[in-house]
C-alpha positions as CSV (number, residue, x, y, z in Angstrom):
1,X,167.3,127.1,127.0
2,X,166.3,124.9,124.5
3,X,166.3,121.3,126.2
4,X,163.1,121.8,127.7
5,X,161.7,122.1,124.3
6,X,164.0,119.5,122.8
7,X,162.6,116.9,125.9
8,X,158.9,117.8,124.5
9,X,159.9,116.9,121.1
10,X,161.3,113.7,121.9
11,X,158.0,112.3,124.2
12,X,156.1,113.8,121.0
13,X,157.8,110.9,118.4
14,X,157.8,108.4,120.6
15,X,154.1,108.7,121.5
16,X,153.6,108.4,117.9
17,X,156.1,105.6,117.2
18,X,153.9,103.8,119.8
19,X,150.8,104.9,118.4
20,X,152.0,103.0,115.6
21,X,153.4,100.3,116.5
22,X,150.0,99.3,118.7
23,X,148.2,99.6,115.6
24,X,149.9,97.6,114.0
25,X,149.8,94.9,116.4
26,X,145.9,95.2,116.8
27,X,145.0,95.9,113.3
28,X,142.0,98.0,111.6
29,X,138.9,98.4,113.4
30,X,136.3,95.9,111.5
31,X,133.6,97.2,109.9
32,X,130.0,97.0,112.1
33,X,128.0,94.2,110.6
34,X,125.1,95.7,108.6
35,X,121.2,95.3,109.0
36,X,119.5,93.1,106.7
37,X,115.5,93.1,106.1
38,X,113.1,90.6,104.5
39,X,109.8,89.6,103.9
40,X,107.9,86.6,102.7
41,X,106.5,86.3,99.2
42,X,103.4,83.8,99.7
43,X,102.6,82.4,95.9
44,X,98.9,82.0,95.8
45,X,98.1,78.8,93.5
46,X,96.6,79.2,89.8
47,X,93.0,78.3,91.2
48,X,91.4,78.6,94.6
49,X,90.9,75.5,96.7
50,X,87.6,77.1,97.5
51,X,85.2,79.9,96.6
52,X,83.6,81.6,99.2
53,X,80.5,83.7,97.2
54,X,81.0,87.3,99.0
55,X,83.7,89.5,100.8
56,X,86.3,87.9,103.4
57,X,87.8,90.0,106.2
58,X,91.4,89.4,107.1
59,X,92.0,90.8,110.5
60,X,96.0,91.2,111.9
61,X,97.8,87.3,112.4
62,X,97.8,87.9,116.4
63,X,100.9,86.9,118.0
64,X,102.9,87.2,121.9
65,X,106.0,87.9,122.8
66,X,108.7,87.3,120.5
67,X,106.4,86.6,117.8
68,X,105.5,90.6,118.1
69,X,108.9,91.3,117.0
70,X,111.1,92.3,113.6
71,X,113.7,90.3,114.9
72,X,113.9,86.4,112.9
73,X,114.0,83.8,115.1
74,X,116.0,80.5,115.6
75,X,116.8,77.8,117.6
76,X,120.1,75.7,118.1
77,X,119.8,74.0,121.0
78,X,116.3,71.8,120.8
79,X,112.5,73.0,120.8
80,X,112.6,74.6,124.5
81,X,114.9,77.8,123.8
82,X,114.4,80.5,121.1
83,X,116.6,83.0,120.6
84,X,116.5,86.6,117.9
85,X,118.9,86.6,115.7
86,X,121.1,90.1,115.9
87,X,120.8,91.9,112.3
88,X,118.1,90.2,110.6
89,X,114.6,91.5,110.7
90,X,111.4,91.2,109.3
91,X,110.5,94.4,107.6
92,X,107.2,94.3,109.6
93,X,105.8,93.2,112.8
94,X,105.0,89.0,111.9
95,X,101.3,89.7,112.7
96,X,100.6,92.6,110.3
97,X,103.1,90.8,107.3
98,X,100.8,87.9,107.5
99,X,98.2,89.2,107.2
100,X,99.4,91.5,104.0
101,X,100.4,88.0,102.8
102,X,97.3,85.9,103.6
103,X,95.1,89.2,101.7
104,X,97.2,88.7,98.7
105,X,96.9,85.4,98.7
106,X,93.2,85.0,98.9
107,X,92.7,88.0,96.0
108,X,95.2,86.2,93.8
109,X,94.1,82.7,94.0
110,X,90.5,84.1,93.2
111,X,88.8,82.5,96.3
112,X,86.1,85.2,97.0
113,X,84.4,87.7,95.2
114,X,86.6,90.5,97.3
115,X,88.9,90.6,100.1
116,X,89.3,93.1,102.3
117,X,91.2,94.8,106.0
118,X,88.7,95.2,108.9
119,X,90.4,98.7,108.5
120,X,87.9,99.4,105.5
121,X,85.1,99.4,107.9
122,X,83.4,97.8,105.1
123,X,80.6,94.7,106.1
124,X,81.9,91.6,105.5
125,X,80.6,87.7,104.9
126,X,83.1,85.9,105.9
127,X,85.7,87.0,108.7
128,X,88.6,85.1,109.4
129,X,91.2,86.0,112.1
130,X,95.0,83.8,113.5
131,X,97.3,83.5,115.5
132,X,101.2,82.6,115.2
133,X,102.4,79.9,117.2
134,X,106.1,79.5,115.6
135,X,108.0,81.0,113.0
136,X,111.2,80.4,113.1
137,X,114.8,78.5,111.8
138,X,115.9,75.4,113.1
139,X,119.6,75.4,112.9
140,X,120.8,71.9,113.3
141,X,123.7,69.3,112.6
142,X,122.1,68.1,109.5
143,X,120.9,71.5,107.8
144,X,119.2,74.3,108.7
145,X,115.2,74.0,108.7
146,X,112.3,76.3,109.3
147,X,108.9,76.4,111.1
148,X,105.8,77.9,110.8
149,X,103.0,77.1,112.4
150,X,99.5,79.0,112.6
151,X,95.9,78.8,114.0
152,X,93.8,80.1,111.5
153,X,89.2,80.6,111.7
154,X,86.9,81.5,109.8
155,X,83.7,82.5,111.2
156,X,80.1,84.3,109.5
157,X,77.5,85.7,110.2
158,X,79.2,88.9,112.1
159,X,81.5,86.5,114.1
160,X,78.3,84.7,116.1
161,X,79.0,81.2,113.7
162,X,82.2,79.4,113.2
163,X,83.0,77.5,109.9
164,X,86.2,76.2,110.9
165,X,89.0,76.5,113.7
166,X,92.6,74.4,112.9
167,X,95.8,74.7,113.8
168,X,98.3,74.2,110.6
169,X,102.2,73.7,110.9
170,X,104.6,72.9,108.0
171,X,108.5,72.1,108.7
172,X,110.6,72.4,105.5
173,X,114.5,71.9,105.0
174,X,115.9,75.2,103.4
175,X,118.2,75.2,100.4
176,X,121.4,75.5,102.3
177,X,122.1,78.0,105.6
178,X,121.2,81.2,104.7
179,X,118.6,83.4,106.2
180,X,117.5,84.1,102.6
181,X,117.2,80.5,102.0
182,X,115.2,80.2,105.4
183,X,112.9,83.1,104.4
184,X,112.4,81.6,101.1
185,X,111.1,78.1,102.7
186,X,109.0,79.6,105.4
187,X,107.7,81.4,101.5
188,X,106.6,77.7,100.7
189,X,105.6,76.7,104.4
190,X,103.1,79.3,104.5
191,X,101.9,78.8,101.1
192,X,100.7,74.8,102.1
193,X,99.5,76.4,105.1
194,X,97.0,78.6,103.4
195,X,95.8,76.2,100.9
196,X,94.9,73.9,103.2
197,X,93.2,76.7,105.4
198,X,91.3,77.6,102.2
199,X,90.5,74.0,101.3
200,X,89.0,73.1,105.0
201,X,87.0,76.4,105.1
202,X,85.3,75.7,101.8
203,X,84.6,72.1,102.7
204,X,82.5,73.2,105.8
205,X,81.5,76.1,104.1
206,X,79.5,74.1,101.6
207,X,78.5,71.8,104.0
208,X,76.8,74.1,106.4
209,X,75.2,76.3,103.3
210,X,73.6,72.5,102.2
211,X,72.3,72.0,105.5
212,X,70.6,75.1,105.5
213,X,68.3,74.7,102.8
């Protein structure tokens, strides 16, 4: 009468010496790799390039397709394919972070009397509006590299006059192959790419108000 049970008993330990023995052989599951999250830290310069006498209006860095997305990008196989990386985001859509950055950069560098969101409602002299063309790593042979590259305007008078319209692109080797290291050039990228922004717009900013009077 008690074979049955005694049969049971036996499948029982060996399902467990298998059990045991398979994980073993396949090891621990590994851990799920975790999210990371940046942003870029645009140092405006000690003194403005120009001074524009009244209130700018930074409206959102527009942007299409993957250049609407948290996701960083990168490239590995030449200028034609761009891919997201998997775990590293922006901690904000690219066309709302640069414009927090480009606002922070025009109050800290001084360059007009006040700065300002077009969600203030607030009039404005000076409105000046972008759009991303690339921002991304270049992940190559000989080091890892990074890309930004934006067309910035400024326009007056309620948008009806332009002062300038450029495109402006910076390429910079990072420190080694991070994404923190990426980040931190694209940090320096940006940063020429606003002075010189800054610097054009005051140029023909001064040249248009001397031709006016």
């Amino acid at each position: 009468m008690t074979f049955p049970d005694t049969r049971k008993l036996a499948l029982y330990q060996a399902a467990l010496i298998l059990a045991a023995a398979l994980s073993g052989c396949l090891g621990a599951t590994p851990p799920l790799p975790r999210d990371h999250f940046y942003r870029v830290s645009v140092q405006a310069p000690l003194g403005a390039a120009a001074f524009f006498p009244g209130t700018i209006s930074v409206a959102p860095i527009e942007a299409e397709g993957l250049l609407r997305e948290r996701p960083l990008l990168y490239s590995d196989s030449g200028a034609h394919e761009v891919q997201q990386h998997d775990y590293h985001y922006w901690t904000e859509a690219p066309p709302r972070m640069l414009q927090t950055q480009l606002v922070d950069y025009l109050r800290s560098s001084g360059a007009a009397t006040s700065v300002i969101t077009p969600d203030l409602r607030l009039p404005a002299d000076y409105e000046v509006t972008g759009r991303i063309r690339r921002l991304e790593r270049l992940l190559q042979d000989g080091g890892t590299r990074v890309v930004a590259e934006l067309e910035l305007a400024m326009t007056v008078d309620n948008g009806r006059n332009l002062v300038v319209v450029q495109s402006y692109g910076r390429e910079i080797e990072a420190e080694n192959d991070s994404v923190e290291a990426s980040v931190q050039a694209l940090d320096t990228a940006l940063s020429d790419i606003f002075t010189r922004f800054v610097a054009d717009a005051g140029k023909r900013s001064r040249a248009q108000r001397a031709a006016s009077q």
